[in-house]
C-alpha positions in Angstrom: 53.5 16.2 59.6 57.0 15.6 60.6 57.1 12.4 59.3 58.9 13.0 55.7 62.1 15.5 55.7 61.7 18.6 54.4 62.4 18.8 50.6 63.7 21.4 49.2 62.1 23.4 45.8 63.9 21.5 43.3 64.4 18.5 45.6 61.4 16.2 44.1 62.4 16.8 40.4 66.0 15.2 41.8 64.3 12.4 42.9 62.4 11.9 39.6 65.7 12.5 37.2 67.7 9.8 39.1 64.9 6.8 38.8 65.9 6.0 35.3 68.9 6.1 36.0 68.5 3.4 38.8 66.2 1.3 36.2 68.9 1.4 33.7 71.7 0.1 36.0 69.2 -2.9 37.0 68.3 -3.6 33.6 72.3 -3.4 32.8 72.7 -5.8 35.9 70.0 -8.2 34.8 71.2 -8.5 31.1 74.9 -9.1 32.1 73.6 -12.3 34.4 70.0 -13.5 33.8 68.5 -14.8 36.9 68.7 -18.3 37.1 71.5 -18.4 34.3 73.6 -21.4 34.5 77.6 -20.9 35.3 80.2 -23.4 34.5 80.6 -24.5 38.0 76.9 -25.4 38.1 77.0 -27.3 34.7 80.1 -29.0 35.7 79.2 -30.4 39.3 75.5 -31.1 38.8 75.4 -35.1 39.7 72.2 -37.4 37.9 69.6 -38.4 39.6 67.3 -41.3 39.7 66.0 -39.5 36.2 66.6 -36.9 34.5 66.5 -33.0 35.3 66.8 -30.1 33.5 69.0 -26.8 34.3 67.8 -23.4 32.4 70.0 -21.0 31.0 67.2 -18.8 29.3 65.4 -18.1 26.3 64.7 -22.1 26.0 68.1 -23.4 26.3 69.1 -25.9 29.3 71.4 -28.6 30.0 69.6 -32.4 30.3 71.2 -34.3 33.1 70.5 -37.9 32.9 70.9 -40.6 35.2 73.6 -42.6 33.1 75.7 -39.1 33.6 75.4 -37.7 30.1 74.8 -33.7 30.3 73.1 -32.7 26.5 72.3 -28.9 25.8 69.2 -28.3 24.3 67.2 -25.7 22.7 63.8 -25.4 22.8 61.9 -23.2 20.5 58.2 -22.4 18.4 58.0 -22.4 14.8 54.5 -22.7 12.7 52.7 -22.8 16.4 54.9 -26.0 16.5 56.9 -26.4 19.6 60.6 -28.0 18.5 64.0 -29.3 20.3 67.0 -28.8 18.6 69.9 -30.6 20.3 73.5 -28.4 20.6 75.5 -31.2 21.9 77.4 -32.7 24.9 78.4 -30.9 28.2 81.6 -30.4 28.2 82.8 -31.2 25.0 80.3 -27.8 24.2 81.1 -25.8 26.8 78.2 -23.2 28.3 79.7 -19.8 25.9 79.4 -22.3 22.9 76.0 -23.1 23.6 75.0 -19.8 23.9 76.8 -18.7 20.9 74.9 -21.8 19.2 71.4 -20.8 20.6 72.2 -17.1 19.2 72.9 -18.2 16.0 69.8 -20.3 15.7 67.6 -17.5 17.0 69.1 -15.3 14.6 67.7 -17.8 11.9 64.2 -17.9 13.4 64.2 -14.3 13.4 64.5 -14.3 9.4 61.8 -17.1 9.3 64.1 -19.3 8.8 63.5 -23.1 10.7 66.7 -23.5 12.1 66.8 -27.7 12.5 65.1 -27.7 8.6 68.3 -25.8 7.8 70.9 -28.2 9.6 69.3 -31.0 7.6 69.7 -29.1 4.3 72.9 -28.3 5.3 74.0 -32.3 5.9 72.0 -33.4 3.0 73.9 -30.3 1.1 77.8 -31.9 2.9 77.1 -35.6 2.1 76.2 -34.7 -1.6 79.4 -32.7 -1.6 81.2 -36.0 0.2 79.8 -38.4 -2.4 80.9 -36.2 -5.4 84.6 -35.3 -3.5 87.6 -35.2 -6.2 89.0 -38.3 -4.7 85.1 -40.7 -5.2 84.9 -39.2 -8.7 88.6 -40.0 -9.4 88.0 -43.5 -8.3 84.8 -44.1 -10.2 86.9 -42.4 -13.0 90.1 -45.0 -12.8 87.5 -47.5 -12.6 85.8 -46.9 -16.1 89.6 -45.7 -17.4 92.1 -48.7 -16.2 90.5 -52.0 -18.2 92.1 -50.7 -21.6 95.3 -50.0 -19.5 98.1 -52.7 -18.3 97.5 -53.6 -14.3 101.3 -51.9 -14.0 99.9 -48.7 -15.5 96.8 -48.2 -14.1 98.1 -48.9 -10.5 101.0 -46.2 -10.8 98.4 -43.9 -11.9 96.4 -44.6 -8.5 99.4 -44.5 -6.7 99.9 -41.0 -7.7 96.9 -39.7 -7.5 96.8 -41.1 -3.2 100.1 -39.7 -2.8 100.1 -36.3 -4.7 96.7 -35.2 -5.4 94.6 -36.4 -2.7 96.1 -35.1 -0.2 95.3 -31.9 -1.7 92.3 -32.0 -3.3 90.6 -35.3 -2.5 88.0 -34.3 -0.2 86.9 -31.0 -1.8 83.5 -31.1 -4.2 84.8 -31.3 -7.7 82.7 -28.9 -9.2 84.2 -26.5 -6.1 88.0 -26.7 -7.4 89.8 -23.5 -9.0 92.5 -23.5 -10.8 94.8 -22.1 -7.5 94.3 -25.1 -6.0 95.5 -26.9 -8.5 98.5 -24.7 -9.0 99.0 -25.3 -4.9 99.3 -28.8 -5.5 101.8 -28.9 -9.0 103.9 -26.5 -6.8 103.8 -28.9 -3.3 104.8 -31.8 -5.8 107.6 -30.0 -7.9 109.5 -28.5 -4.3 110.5 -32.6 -4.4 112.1 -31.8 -7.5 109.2 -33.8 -9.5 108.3 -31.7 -12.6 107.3 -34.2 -14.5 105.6 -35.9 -11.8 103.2 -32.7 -11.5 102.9 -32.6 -15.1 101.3 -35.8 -15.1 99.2 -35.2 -11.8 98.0 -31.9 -14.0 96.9 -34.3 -16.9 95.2 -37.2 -15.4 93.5 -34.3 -12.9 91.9 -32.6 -16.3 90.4 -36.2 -17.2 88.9 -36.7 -13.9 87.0 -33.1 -14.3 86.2 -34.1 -18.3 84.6 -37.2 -16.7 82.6 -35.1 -14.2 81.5 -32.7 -16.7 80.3 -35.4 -18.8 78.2 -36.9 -16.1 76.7 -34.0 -14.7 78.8 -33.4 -11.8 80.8 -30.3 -12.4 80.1 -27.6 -15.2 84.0 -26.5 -16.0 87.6 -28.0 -16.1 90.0 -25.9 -14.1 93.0 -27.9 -15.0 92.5 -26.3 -18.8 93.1 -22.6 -17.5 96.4 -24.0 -16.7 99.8 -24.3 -18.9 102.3 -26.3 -16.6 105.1 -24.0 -18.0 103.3 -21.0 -16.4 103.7 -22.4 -12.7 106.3 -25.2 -13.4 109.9 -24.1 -12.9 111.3 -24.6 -16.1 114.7 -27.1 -17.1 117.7 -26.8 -19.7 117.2 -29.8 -21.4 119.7 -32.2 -22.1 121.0 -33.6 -25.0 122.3 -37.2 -24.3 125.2 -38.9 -26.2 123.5 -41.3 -28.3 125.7 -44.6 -29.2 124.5 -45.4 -33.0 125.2 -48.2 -35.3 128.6 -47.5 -36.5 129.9 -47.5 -32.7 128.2 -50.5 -31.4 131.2 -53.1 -32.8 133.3 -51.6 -30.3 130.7 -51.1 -27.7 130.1 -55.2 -27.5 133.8 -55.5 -28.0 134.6 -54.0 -24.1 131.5 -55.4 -23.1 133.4 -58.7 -24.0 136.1 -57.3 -22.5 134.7 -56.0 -18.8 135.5 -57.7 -15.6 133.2 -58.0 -13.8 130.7 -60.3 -13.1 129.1 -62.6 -15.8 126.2 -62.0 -15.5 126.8 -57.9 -15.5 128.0 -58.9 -18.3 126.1 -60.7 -20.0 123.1 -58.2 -19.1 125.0 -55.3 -20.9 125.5 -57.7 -23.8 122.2 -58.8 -23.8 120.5 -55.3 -23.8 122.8 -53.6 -26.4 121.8 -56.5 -28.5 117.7 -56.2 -28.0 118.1 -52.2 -27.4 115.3 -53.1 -23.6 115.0 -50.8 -21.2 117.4 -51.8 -17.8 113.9 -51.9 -15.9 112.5 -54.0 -19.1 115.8 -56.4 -19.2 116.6 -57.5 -14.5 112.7 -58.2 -14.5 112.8 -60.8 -17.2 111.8 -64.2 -16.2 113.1 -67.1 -18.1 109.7 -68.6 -19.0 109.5 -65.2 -21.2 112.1 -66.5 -23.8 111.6 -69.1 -26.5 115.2 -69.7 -27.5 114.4 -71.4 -30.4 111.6 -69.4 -31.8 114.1 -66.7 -31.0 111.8 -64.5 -29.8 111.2 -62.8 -26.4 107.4 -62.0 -25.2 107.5 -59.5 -22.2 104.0 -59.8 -20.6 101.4 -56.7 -20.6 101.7 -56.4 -16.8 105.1 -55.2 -16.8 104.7 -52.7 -20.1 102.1 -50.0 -20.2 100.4 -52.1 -22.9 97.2 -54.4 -23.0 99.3 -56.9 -25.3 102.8 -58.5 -24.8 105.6 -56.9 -26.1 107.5 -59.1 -28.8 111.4 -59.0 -28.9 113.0 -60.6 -31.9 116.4 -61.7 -31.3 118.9 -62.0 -33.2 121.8 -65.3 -33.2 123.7 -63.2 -31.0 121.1 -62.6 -28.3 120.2 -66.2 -28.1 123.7 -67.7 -28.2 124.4 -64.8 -25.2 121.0 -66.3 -23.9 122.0 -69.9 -23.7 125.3 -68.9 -21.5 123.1 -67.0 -18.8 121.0 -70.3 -18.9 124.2 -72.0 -18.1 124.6 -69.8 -14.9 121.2 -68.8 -13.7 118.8 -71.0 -15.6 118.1 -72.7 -12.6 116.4 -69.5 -11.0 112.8 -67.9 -11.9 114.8 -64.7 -12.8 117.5 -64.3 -15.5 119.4 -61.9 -13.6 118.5 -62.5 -10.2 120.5 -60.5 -7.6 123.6 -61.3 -5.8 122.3 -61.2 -2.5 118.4 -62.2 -3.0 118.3 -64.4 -6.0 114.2 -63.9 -5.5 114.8 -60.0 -6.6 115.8 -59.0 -9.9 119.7 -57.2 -9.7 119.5 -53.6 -9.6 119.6 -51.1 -11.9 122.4 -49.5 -11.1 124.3 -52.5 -11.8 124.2 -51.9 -14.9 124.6 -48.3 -15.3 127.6 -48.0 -12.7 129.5 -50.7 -15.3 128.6 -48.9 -18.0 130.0 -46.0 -16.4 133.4 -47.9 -15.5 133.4 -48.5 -19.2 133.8 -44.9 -20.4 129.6 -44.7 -21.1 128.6 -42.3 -18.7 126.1 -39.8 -19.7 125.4 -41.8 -22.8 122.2 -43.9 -21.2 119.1 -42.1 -20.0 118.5 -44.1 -17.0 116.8 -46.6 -18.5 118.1 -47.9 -21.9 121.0 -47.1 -24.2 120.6 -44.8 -26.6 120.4 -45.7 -30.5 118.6 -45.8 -33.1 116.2 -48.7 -33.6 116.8 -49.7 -37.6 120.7 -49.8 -36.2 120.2 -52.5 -33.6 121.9 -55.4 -33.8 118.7 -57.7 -34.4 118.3 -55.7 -37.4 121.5 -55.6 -38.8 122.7 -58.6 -38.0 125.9 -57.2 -36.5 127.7 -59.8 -33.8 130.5 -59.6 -31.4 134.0 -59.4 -32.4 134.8 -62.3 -30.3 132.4 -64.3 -32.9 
């Protein structure tokens, strides 16, 4: 009729191939933006109103505006013929992609008939089990049921390491989740400082914690037993210290007699090659320790790793050496208090360094003067020359 342009004879099959091809690009165009999908810049300047609105994203998630200002996502979704509201968070500490990514995710769990807020309470119920029964609370509940038969000295060095060294490795993770590399992580973190025998011990009171969870039901294995510290521990030549025995310790008291230094230096070198005390042991002491003439020296529990005092017997020559100190620092709480701060005990290396000057170096261990106990002086009765 003139009205519609003449076709040609394969002209109206054209027209037929190319309309799925024009449904397909607005299908393509639809799924890449959803009409009335929210953008960023929408999320972000939306203003509250006298009360609160909602803006749609699709498939049941949208943003709550409320009046105080607060933007929440939301989800909303049907489970059982039971309409639910599962809440994704704040606007824009969760930004719009993580929200999506969050509804996905939850849709992904409906879709294997799985009720996606039950789950998120299983899981927390599931994290603050895992929280309650962390390395670090059992450790504690551990050190609590461990430390009465221990010294207060003791039992607080052992916390100490465990907050510096194995905590920060291992102290939030569940204990019945810890393998045995993560326990060889943290005896390798500890010996780079050069403290073998610091991990050592960290290794040791670590397998009692996991014995103690076994035993109460909260882990089912001991990781620390899979591991032998000389397998991850760089090893050391050991050392064989000079020891100073009976026969030399006549001549050892005569150049302590005969050392320059201060008195009481002295008198502290005199007084520990006579009772055979560790340096640490001997600065702390306090004169209300020492009954002179019981002749006998009681160092409390709290500074040994002991629940009982540790009894010294001293011989004439430790309590005449005794009675001089009193003569210079009885008037103090400390029998060697320090030169500077007569409230602290003089240092260690006080000690040592005049030992050194003396021609004794490399025959202490750091903490006491090597001999043999039956040789001590309190045993054999052995007394300065210059007696």
């Amino acid at each position: 009729m003139g009205v519609f342009p003449s076709k040609g004879p394969n002209q109206g099959n054209d027209i037929t191939a190319q309309q799925p091809a024009a449904a397909d690009t607005i299908s393509t165009r639809r799924q890449s933006k959803p009409k009335g999908a929210l953008t960023d810049k929408t999320a972000s300047l939306a203003k509250p109103r006298s009360s609160a609105y909602k803006l749609a994203d699709g498939n049941g998630l949208y943003l709550m505006v409320n009046p105080s200002g607060s933007k929440l996502w939301r989800w909303k979704y049907r489970v059982g013929g039971k309409e639910k509201l599962m809440a994704l968070g704040a606007y824009p500490d969760v930004a719009l992609a993580q929200a999506r990514d969050a509804r996905a995710a939850a849709r992904k769990q409906l879709a294997a008939d799985i009720d996606p807020m039950a789950q998120r309470k299983a899981d927390n119920v599931a994290k603050a089990k895992a929280s309650a029964n962390s390395f670090e609370a059992v450790a504690r509940t551990w050190w609590e049921s461990w430390k009465p038969a221990r010294s207060e000295q003791h039992a607080g060095q052992v916390m100490r390491r465990f907050e510096a060294d194995v905590f920060p490795q291992l102290g939030k993770r569940p204990v019945s989740g810890i393998e045995a590399p993560e326990l060889v992580g943290m005896l390798k973190a500890i010996s780079k400082r050069g403290a073998i025998d610091l991990a050592k011990r960290a290794l040791q009171t670590s397998s009692q914690v996991f014995r103690f969870a076994i035993a109460h039901g909260l882990a089912t294995r001991n990781p620390a037993a899979d591991i032998r510290p000389s397998d991850v521990l760089p090893s050391r030549k050991k050392e064989n210290l000079a020891r100073i025995d009976g026969k030399e310790l006549p001549e050892l008291l005569r150049h302590i007699d005969a050392y320059q230094g201060t008195p009481v230096t002295r008198l502290a070198m005199k007084l520990m090659a006579l009772t055979f005390v560790r340096t640490t042991e001997l600065i702390a002491a306090q004169w209300s320790e020492f009954d002179l003439d019981g002749a006998e020296w009681r160092i409390p529990a709290e500074r040994m790793k002991m629940k009982t005092p540790h009894i010294v017997p001293l011989s004439d020559e430790a309590v005449n050496t005794l009675r001089t100190l009193a003569l210079i620092t009885g008037h103090n709480l400390l029998v060697f208090p320090g030169e500077r701060d007569h409230e602290k005990p003089m240092s260690n290396n006080t000690i040592l360094k005049a030992l050194e000057r003396m021609g004794y170096k490399g025959r202490n261990d750091g903490a006491r003067v090597q001999g043999r106990r039956i040789d001590t002086p309190a045993r054999t009765g052995i007394r300065s020359p210059a007696h």
